[in-house]
C-alpha positions as a Markdown table, in Angstrom:
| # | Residue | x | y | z |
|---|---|---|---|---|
| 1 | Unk | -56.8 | -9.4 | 37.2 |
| 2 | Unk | -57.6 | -8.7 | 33.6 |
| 3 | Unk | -55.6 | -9.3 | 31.0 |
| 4 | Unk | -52.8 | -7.2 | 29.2 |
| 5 | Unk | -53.7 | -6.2 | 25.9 |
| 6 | Unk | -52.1 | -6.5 | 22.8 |
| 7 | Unk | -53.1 | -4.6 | 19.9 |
| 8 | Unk | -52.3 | -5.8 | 16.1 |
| 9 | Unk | -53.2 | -4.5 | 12.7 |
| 10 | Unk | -56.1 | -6.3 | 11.0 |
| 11 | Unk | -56.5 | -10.0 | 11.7 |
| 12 | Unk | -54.7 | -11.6 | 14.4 |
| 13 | Unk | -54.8 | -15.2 | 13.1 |
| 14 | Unk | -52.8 | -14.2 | 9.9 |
| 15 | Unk | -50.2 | -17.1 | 9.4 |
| 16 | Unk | -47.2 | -14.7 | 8.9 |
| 17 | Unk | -44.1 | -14.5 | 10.5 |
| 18 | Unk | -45.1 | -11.3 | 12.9 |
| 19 | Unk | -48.5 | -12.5 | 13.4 |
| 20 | Unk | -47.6 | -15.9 | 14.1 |
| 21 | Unk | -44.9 | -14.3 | 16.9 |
| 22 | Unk | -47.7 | -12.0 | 18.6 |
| 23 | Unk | -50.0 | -15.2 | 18.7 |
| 24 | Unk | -47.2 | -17.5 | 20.3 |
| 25 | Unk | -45.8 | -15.3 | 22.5 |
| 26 | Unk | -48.8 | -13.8 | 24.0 |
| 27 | Unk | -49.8 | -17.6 | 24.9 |
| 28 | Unk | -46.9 | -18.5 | 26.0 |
| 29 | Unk | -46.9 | -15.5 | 28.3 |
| 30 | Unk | -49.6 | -16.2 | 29.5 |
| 31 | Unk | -49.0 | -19.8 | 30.7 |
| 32 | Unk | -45.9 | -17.9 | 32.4 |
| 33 | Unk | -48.1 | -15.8 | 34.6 |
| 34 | Unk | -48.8 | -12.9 | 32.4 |
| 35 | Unk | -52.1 | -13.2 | 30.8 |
| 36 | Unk | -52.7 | -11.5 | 27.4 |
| 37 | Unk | -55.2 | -10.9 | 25.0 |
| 38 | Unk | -54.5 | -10.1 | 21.2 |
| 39 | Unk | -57.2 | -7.8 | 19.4 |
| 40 | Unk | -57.1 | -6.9 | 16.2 |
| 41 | Unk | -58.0 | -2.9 | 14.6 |
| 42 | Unk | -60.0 | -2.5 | 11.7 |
| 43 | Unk | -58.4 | 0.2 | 9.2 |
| 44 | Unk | -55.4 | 0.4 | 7.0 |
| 45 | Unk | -51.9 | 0.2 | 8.9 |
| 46 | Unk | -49.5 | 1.2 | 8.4 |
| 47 | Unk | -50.1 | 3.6 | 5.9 |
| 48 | Unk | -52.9 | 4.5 | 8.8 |
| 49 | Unk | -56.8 | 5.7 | 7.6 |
| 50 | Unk | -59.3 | 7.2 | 9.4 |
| 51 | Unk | -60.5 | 3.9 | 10.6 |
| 52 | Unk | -57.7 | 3.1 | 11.7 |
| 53 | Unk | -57.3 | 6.0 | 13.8 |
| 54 | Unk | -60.9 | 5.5 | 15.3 |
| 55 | Unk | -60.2 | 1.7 | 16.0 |
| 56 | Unk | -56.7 | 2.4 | 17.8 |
| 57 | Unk | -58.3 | 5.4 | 19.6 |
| 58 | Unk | -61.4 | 3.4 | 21.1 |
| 59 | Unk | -59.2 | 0.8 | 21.9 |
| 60 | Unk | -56.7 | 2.9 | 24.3 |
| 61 | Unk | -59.6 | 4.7 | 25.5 |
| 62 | Unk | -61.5 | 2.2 | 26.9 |
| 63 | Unk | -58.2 | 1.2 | 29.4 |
| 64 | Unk | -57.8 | 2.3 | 32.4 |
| 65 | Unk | -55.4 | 4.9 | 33.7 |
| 66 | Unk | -51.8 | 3.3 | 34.3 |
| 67 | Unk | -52.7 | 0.0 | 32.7 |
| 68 | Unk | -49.6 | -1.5 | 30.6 |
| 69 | Unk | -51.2 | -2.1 | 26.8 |
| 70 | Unk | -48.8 | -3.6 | 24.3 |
| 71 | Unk | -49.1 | -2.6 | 20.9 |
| 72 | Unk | -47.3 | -4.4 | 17.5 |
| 73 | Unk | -45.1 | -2.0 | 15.4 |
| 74 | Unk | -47.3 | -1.9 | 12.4 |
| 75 | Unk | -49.7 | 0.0 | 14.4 |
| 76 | Unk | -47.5 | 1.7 | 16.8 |
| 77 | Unk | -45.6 | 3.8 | 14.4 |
| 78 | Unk | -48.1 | 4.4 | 12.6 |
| 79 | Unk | -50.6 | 6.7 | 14.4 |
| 80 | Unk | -47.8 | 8.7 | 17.0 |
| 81 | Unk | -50.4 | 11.4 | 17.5 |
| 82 | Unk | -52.9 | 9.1 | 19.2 |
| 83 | Unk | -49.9 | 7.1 | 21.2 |
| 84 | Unk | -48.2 | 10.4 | 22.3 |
| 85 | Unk | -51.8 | 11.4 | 23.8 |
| 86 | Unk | -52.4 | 8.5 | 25.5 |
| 87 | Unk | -49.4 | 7.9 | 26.6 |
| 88 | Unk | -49.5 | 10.5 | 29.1 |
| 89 | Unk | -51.7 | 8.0 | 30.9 |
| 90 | Unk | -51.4 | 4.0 | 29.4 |
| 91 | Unk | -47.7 | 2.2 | 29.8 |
| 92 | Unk | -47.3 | 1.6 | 26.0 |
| 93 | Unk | -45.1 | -0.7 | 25.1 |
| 94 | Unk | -43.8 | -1.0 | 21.7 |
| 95 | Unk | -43.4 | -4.3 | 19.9 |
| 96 | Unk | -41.8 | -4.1 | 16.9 |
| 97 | Unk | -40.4 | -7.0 | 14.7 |
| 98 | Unk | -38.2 | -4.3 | 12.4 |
| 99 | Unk | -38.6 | -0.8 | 11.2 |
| 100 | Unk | -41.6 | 0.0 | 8.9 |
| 101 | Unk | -39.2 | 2.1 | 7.0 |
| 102 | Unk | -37.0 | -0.3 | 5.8 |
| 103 | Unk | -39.8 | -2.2 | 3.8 |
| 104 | Unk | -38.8 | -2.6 | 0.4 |
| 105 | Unk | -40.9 | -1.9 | -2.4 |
| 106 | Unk | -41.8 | 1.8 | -1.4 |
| 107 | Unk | -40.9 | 4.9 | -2.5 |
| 108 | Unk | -38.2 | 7.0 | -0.4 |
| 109 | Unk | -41.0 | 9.8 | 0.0 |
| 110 | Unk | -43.4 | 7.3 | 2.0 |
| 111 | Unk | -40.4 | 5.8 | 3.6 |
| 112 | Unk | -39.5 | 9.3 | 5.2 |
| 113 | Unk | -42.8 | 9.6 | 6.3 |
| 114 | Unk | -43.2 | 6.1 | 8.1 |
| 115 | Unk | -39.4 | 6.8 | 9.7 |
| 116 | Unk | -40.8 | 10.1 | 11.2 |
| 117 | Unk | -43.7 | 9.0 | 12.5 |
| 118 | Unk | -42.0 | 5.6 | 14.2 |
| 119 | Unk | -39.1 | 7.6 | 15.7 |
| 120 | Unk | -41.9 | 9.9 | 17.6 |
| 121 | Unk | -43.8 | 7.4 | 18.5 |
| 122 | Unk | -41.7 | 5.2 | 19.8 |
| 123 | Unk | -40.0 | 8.2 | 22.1 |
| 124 | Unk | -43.6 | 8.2 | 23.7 |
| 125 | Unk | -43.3 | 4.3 | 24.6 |
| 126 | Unk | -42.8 | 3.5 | 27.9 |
| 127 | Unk | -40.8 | 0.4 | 27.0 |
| 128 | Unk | -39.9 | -1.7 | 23.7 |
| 129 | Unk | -39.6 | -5.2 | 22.9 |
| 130 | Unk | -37.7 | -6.5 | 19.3 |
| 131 | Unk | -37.1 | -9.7 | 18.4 |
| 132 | Unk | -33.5 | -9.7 | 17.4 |
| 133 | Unk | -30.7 | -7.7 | 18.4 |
| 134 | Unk | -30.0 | -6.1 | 14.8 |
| 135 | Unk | -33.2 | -4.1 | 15.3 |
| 136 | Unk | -32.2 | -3.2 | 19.1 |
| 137 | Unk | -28.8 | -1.7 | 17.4 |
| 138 | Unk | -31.1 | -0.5 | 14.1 |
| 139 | Unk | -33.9 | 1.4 | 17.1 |
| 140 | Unk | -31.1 | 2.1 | 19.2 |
| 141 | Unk | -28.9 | 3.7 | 16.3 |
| 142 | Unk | -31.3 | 5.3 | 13.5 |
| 143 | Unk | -34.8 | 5.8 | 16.3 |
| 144 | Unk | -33.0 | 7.4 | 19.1 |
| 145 | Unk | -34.0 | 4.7 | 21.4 |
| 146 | Unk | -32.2 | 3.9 | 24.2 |
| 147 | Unk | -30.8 | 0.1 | 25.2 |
| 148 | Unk | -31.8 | 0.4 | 28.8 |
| 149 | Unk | -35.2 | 1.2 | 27.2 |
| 150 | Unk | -35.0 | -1.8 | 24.9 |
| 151 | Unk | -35.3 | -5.7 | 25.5 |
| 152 | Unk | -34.5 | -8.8 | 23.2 |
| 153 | Unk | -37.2 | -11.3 | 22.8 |
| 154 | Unk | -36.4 | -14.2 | 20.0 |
| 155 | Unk | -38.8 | -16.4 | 18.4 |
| 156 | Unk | -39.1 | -19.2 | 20.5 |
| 157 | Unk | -39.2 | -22.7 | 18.5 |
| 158 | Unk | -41.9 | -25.8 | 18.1 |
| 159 | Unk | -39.1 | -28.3 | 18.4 |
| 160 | Unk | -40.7 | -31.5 | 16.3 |
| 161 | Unk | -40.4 | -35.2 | 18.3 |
| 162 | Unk | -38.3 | -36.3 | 15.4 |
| 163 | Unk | -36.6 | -35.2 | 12.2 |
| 164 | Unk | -38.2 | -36.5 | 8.8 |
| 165 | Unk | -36.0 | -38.9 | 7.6 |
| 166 | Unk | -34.7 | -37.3 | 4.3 |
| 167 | Unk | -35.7 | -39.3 | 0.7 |
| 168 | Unk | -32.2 | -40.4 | -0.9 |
| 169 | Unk | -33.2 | -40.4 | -4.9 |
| 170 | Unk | -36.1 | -38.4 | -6.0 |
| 171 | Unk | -36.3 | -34.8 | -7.2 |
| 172 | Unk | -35.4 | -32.5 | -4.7 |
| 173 | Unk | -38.3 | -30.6 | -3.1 |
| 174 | Unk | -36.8 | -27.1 | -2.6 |
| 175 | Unk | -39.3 | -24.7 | -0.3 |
| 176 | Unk | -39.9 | -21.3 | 0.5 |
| 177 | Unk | -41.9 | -19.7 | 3.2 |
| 178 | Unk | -43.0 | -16.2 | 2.7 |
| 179 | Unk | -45.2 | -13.6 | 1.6 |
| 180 | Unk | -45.3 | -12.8 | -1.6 |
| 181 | Unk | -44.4 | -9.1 | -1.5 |
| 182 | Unk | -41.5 | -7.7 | -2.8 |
| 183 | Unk | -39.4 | -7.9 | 0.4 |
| 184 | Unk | -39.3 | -11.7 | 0.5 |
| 185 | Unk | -37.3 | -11.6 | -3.1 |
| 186 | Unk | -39.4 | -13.9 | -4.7 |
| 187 | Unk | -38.7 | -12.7 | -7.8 |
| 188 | Unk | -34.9 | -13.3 | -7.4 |
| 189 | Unk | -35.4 | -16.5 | -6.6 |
| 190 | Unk | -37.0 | -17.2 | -8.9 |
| 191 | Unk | -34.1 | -16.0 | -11.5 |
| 192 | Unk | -31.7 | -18.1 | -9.8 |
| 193 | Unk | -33.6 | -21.3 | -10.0 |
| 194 | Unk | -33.8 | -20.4 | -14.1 |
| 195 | Unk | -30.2 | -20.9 | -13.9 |
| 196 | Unk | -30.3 | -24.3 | -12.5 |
| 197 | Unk | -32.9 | -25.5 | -14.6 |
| 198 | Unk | -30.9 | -28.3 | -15.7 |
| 199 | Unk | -30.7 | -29.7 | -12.6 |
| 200 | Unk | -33.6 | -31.5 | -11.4 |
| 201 | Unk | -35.7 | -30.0 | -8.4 |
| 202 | Unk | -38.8 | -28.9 | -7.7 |
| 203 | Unk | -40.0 | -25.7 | -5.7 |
| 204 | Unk | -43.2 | -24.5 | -3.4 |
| 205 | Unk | -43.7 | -21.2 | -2.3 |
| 206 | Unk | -45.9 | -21.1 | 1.2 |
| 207 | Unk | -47.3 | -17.7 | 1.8 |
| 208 | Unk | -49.6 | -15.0 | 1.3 |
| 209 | Unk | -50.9 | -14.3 | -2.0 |
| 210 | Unk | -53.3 | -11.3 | -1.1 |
| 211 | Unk | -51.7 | -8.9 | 0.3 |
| 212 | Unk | -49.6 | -7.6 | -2.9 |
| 213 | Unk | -51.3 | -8.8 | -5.8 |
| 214 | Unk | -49.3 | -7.0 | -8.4 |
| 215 | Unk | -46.2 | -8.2 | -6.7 |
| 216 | Unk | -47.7 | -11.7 | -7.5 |
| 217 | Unk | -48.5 | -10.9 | -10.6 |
| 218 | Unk | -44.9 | -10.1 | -11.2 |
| 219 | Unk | -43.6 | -13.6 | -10.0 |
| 220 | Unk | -46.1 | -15.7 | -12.1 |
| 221 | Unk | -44.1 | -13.4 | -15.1 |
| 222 | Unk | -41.5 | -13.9 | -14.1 |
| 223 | Unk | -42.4 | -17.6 | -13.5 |
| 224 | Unk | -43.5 | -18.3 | -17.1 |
| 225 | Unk | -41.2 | -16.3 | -19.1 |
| 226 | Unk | -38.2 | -18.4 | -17.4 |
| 227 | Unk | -40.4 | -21.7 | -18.3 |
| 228 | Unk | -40.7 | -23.0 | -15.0 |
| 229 | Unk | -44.3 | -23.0 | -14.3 |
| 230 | Unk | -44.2 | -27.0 | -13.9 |
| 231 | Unk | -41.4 | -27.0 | -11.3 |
| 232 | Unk | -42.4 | -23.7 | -9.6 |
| 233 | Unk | -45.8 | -24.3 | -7.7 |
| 234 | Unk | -47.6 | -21.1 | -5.5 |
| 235 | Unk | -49.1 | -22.4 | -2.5 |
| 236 | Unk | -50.9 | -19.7 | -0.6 |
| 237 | Unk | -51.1 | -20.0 | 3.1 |
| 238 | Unk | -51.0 | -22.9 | 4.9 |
| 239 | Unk | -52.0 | -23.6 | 8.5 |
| 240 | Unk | -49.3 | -25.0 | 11.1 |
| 241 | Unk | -49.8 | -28.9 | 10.4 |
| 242 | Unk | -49.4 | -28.7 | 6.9 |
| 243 | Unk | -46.7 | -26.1 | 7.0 |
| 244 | Unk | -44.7 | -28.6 | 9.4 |
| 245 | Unk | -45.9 | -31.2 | 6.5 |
| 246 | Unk | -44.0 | -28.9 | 3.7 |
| 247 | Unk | -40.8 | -28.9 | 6.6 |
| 248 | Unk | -40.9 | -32.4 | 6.7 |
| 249 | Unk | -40.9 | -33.5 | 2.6 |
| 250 | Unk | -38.3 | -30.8 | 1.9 |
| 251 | Unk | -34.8 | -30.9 | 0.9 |
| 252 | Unk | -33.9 | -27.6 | 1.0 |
| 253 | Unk | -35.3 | -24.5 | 2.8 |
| 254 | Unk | -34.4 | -21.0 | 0.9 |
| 255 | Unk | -35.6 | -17.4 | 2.1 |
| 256 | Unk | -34.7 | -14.9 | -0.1 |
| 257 | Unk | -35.3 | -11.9 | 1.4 |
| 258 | Unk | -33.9 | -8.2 | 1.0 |
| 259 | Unk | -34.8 | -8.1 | 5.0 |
| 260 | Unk | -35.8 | -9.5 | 7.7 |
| 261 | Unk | -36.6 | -8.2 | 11.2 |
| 262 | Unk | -35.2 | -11.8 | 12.6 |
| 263 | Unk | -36.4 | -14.8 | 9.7 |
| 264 | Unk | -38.9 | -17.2 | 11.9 |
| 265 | Unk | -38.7 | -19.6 | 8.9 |
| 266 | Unk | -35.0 | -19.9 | 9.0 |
| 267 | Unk | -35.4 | -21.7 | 12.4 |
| 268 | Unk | -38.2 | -24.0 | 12.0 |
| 269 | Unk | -36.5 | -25.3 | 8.8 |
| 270 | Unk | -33.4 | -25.6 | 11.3 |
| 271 | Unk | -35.8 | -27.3 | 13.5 |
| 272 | Unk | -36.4 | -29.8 | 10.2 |
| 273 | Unk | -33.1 | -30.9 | 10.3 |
| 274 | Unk | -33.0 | -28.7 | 6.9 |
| 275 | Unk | -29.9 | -27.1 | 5.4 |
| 276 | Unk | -30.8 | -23.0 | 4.7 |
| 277 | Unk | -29.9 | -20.5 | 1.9 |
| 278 | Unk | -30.9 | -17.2 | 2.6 |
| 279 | Unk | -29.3 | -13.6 | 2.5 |
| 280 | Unk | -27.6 | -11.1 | 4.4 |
| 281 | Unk | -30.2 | -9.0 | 4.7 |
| 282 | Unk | -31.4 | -7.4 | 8.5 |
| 283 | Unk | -31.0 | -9.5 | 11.0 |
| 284 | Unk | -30.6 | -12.7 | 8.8 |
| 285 | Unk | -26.9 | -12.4 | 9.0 |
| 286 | Unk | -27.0 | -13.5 | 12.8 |
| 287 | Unk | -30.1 | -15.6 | 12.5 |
| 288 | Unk | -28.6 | -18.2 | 10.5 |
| 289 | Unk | -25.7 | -20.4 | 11.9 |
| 290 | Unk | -22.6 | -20.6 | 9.4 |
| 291 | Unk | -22.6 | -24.1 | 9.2 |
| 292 | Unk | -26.2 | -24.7 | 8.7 |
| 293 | Unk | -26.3 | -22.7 | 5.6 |
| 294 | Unk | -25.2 | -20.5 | 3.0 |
| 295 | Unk | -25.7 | -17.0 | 2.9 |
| 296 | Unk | -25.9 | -14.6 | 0.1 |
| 297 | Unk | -25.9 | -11.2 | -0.2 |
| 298 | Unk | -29.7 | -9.9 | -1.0 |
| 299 | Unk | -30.7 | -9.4 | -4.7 |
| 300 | Unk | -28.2 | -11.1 | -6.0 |
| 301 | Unk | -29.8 | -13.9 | -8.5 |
| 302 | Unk | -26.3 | -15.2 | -9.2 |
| 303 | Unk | -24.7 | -16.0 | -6.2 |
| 304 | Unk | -27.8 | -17.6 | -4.9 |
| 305 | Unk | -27.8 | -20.0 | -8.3 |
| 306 | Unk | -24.5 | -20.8 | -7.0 |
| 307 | Unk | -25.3 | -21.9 | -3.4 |
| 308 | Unk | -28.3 | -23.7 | -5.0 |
| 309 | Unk | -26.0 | -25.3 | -7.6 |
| 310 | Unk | -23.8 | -26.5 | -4.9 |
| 311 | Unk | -25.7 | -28.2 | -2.4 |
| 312 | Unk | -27.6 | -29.5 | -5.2 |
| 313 | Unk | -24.9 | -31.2 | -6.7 |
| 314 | Unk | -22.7 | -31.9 | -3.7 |
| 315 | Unk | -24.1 | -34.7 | -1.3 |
| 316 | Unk | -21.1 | -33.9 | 0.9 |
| 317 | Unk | -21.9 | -30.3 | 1.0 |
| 318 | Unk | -25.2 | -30.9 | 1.6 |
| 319 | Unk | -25.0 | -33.6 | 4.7 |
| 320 | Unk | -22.7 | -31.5 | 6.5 |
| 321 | Unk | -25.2 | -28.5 | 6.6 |
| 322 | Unk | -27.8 | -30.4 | 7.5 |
| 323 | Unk | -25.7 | -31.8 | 10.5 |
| 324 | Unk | -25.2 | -28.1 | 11.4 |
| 325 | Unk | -29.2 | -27.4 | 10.9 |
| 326 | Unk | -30.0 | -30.2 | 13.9 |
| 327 | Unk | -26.8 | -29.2 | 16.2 |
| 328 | Unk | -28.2 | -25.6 | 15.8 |
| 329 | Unk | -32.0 | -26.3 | 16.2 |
| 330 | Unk | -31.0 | -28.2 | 19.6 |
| 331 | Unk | -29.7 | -24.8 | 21.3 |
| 332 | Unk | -32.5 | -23.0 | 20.4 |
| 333 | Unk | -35.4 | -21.7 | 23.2 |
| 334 | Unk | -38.7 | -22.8 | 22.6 |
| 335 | Unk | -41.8 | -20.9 | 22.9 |
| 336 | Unk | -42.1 | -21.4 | 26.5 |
| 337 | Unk | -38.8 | -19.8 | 27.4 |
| 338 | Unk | -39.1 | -16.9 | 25.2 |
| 339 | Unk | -43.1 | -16.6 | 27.0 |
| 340 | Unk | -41.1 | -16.2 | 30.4 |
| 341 | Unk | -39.1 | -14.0 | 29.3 |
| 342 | Unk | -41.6 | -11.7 | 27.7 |
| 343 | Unk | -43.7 | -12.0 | 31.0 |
| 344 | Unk | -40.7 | -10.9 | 33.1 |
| 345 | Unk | -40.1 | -8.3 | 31.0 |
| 346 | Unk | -43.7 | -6.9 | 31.8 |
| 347 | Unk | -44.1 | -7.8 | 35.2 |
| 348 | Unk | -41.0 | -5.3 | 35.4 |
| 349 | Unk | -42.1 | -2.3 | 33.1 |
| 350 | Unk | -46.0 | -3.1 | 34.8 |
| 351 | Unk | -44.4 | -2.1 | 38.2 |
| 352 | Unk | -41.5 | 0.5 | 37.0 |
């Protein structure tokens, strides 16, 4: 039996959170029984071009009728004339890791646009897969989705052999893992650590510095008109050993974001045995355990300079989160458990 496929904008091997979950999950499924096989389209998504339209039409064409194809949400709401067509024939299954619509950084004009097209796609889908349950209420609520119609699959979690034992003395090593574009809130971040520049500490950003460039162009601004560009260091990319390096010489793990779909980051730096600040923002609320962090509300510079301030300055404070990180890290699933589930969940909607 061949295997299912799933389709994703550009290239697969991206290391960013969504990209990083189609990768793991579709190999995990597979070792659970399901095989899958993750393709990439050419073409702009999800702001979709004409060859994007071409690639995502040559791609459902050449399946057969009644064959289950799972398709990521940056292409799936994008193009809801072609997935309304085929539909009529394919099981589509919709995999989507948050609205495109909520995106920050865009206008409200484009963010109508990318809300109508998602909502009639995705009543075309034969089935659809989140991976948190604030965007099965967010689908379910804003998308006309229903929950019987709907299934949870998490992140599943690389849980390391050991935890890094932690450097007492030293400057604090203070990490970020994220795309830089404007959703991530670099750019706060960066205004909060200019109010605790009299504390000592150090910071790397890990992420994409591509796909946004005038959004990174903002942050090195930003970096340089607070004065920070020797304790501030952009990173780029980084593949999964020396990401897990970054986890393991870190003190502190902080995602800023406005939103997040779920927040993969949050829980490998659990996994780390490393205290989080982060935001309120999307799912992140639920995603992060209240005593393995702080959280503050999104965009606000202020109150995160205070959560740094504290943990920075309070050892107490500190050690008791990071206890929380490792009791929360141990109840997690792995990848394995969320692959089983995600195969089940197939195996069901392949034979419904």
């Amino acid at each position: 039996m061949k295997p299912t496929l799933m389709l994703v904008a550009g290239d697969p091997t991206q290391y960013t959170g969504g990209y990083i979950y189609d990768a793991r999950i579709s190999r995990a499924a597979s070792r659970a029984g399901h095989a899958i096989e993750v393709v990439g389209l050419a073409g702009r998504f999800p702001e979709a071009d004409d060859p994007a339209a071409s690639a995502l039409t040559a791609a459902l064409a050449a399946r057969l009728d009644g064959e289950l194809v799972i398709v990521d949400g940056l292409v799936f709401g994008a193009l809801p004339e072609i997935i309304a067509r085929e539909s009529d024939r394919l099981r589509l299954v919709a995999l989507i890791h948050h609205p495109l619509a909520d995106e920050s950084g865009i206008d409200g004009a484009l963010a109508d646009r990318l809300f109508a097209n998602e909502r009639r796609a995705l009543a075309n889908a034969a089935h659809v897969i989140v991976t948190s349950e604030f965007t099965a209420r967010r689908l379910a609520s804003a998308y006309g989705v229903a929950r019987a119609d709907l299934d949870i699959v998490a992140p599943g979690l690389d849980k390391p052999a050991g935890i890094a034992l932690r450097k007492r003395g030293g400057t604090p090593r203070l990490l970020c893992v994220a795309s830089l574009i404007p959703r991530k809130g670099h750019a706060v971040l960066v205004a909060a650590l200019a109010q605790v520049a009299d504390l000592a500490w150090r910071c790397d950003f890990i992420g994409d510095t591509e796909r946004d460039p005038a959004c990174v162009a903002d942050i090195r601004d930003a970096i340089d008109r607070h004065q920070l560009a020797g304790r501030i260091h952009l990173n780029g990319s980084r593949p999964p050993q020396a990401l897990s390096a970054a986890y393991d010489d870190a003190t502190l793990f902080i995602l800023p974001s406005y939103y997040e779909g779920y927040g993969m980051v949050v829980t490998e730096a659990l996994a780390h045995g490393l205290p989080v600040i982060t935001t309120t923002g999307g799912a992140l609320a639920d995603t992060l355990p209240d005593d393995a962090g702080l959280a503050v509300p999104p965009g606000d510079s202020e109150a995160l300079a205070d959560g740094l301030r504290r943990l920075l300055s309070d050892p107490d404070a500190y050690a008791g989160l990071a206890a929380g990180a490792l009791r929360a890290a141990a109840t997690l699933p792995d990848w394995d458990d969320a692959g089983a589930r995600f195969a089940a969940i197939l195996d069901r909607v392949a034979l419904a």
